[in-house]
C-alpha positions as CSV (number, residue, x, y, z in Angstrom):
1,X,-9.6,7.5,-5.7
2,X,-6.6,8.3,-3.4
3,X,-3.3,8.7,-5.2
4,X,-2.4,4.9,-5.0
5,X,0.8,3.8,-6.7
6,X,2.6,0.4,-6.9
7,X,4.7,0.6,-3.5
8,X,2.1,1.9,-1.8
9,X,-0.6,-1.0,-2.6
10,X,2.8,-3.5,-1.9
11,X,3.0,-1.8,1.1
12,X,-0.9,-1.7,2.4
13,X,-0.9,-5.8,1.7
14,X,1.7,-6.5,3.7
15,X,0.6,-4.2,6.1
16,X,-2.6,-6.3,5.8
17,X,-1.0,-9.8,6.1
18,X,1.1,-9.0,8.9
19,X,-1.9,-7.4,10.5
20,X,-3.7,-10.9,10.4
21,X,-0.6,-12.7,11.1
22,X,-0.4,-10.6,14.5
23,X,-3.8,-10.8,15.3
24,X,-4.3,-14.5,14.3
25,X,-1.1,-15.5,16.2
26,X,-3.0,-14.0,19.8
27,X,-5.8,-14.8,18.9
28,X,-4.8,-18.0,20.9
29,X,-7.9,-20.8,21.1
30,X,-10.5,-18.4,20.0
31,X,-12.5,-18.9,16.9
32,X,-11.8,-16.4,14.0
33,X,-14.9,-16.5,10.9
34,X,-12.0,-17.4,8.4
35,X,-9.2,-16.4,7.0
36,X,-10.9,-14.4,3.9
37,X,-12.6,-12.9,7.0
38,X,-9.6,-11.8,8.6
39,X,-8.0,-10.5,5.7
40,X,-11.2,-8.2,4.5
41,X,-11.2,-6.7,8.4
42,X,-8.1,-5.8,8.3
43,X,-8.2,-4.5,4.1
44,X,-11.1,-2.2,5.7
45,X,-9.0,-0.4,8.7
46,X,-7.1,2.5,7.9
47,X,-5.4,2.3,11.4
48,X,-3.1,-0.9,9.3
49,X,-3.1,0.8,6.4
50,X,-1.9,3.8,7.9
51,X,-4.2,5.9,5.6
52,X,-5.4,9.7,5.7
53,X,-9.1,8.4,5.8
54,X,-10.7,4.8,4.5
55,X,-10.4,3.7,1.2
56,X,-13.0,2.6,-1.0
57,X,-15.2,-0.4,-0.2
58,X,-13.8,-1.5,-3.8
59,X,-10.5,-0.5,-3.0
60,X,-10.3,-2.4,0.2
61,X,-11.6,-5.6,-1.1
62,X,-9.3,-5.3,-4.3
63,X,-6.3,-4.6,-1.3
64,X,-7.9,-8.1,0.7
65,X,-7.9,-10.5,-2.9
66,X,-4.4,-9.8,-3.6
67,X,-3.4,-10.7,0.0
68,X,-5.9,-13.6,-0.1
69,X,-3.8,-14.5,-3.2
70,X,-0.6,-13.8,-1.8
71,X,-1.5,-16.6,1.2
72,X,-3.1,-19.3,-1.1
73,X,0.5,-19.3,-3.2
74,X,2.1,-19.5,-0.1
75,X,0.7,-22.5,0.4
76,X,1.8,-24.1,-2.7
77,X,-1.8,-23.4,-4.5
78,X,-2.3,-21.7,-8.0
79,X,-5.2,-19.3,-8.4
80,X,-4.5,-17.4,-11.9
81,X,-5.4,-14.4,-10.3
82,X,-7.1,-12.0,-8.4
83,X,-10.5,-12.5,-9.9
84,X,-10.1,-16.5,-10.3
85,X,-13.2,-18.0,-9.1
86,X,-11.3,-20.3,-7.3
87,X,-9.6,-18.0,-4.8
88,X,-12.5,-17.7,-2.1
89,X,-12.7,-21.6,-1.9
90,X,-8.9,-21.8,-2.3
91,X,-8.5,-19.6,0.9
92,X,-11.4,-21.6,2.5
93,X,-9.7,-24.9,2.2
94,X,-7.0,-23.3,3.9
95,X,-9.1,-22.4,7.1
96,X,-9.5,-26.2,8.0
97,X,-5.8,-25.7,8.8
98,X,-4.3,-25.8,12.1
99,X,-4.0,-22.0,13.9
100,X,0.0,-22.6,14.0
101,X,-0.1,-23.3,10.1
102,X,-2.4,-20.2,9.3
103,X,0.5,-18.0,11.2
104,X,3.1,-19.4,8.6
105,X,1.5,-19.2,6.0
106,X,0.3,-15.1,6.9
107,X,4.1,-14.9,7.6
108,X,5.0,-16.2,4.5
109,X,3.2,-14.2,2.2
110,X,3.7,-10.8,4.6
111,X,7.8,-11.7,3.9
112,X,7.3,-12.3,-0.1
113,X,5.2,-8.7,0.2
114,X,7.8,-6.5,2.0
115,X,9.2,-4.3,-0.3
116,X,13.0,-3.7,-0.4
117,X,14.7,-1.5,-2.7
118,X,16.7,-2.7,-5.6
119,X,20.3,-3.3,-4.7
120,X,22.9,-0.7,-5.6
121,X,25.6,-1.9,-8.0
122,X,28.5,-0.2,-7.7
123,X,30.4,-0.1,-10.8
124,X,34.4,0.8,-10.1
125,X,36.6,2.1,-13.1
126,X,37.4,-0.5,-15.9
127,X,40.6,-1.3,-15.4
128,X,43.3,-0.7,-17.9
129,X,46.1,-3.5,-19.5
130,X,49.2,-2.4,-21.2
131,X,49.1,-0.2,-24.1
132,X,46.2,1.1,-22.7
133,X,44.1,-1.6,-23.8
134,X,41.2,-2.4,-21.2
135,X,41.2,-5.6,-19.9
136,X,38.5,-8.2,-20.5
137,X,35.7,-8.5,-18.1
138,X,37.8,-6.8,-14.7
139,X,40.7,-9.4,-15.2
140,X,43.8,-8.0,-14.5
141,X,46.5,-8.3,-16.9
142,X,49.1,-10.8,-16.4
143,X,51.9,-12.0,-18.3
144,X,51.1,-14.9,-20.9
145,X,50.6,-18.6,-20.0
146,X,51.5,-19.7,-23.0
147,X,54.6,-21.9,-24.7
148,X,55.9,-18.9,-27.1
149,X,56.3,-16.6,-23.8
150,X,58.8,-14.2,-24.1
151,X,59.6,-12.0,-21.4
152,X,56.1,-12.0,-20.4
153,X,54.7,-11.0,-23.8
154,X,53.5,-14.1,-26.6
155,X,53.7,-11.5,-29.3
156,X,49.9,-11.6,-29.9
157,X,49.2,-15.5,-30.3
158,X,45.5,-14.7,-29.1
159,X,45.2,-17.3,-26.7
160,X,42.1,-16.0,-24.6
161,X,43.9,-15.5,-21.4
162,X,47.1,-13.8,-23.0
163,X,47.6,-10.6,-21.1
164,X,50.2,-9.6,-23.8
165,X,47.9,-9.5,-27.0
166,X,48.7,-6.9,-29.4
C-alpha cells in the first residue's frame, strides 16, 4: 500500500468529487449509470488522483465510499459511515435527481473536501500596565472609572476595569 496519509486521501476525494462534478456538469443531456458509478470511475483513474501508478482496487473503492458519503451529507442525508449499508441506496435515491441538482450537490461536498491549512494566529507581546503589571486580556490600561478616582488612580478598590489596581 502507497504511502497514504490524511491530506493526501482529503486531497484524492476531492480530487474525485470535483472530477465528477466536471464531468457531470458536460455531460449535458446524456445519460450517466449513476452517481455511485461516476464516483467509482473516477476513484479508479490515477490521471484525477494524480498518482505515480493506480491504487488498489480496495483502495480506490474505500477513496469512492467516502466521496459517496461526502455527497449523500451534502444533501442533508445521514449515513453513519462509510460501511453503512444504507450508503449505496442513499446515493441511489439521489440519482432520480435533476442533472443541475447532482452538480450542486458534487460541488458541495468537493468545497467541504478542499483542504486549507489552519489559520495562523499571530500572537503580539502582552502588553504591560503601570508598575509593570500586565494588563488583563490586551486591554490597555486606563485611568479608573470609578467614584474614589484620584488623579487617575482608585487606590486599589478592585473594580474589574480599574486600570489603577495595586
Amino acid at each position: 500500500m502507497p504511502g497514504i496519509g490524511l491530506h493526501a486521501d482529503r486531497a484524492r476525494v476531492h480530487a474525485i468529487l470535483a472530477h465528477s462534478q466536471i464531468v457531470l456538469d458536460n455531460s449535458g443531456d446524456a445519460e450517466w449509470p449513476g452517481l455511485e458509478a461516476l464516483l467509482v470511475t473516477a476513484a479508479e483513474n490515477s490521471l484525477v488522483l494524480d498518482t505515480a501508478g493506480a491504487l488498489s482496487p480496495e483502495w480506490a473503492a474505500l477513496l469512492a465510499a467516502e466521496a459517496a458519503w461526502h455527497v449523500v451529507n451534502a444533501a442533508g442525508q445521514v449515513a453513519s459511515g462509510l460501511t453503512d449499508p444504507r450508503l449505496t441506496d442513499l446515493l441511489a435515491r439521489l440519482d432520480s435527481l435533476p442533472p443541475a441538482t447532482k452538480v450542486d450537490l458534487l460541488s458541495t461536498a468537493a468545497q467541504r473536501t478542499r483542504f486549507e491549512p489552519p489559520p495562523v494566529v499571530s500572537v503580539g507581546p502582552a502588553q504591560v500596565g503601570p508598575r509593570g503589571h500586565q494588563a488583563g486580556h490586551g486591554r490597555k490600561p486606563g485611568p479608573c472609572p470609578c467614584a474614589c478616582n484620584s488623579a487617575g488612580f482608585c487606590g486599589g478598590c478592585g473594580h474589574a476595569g480599574c486600570g489603577g489596581r495595586r
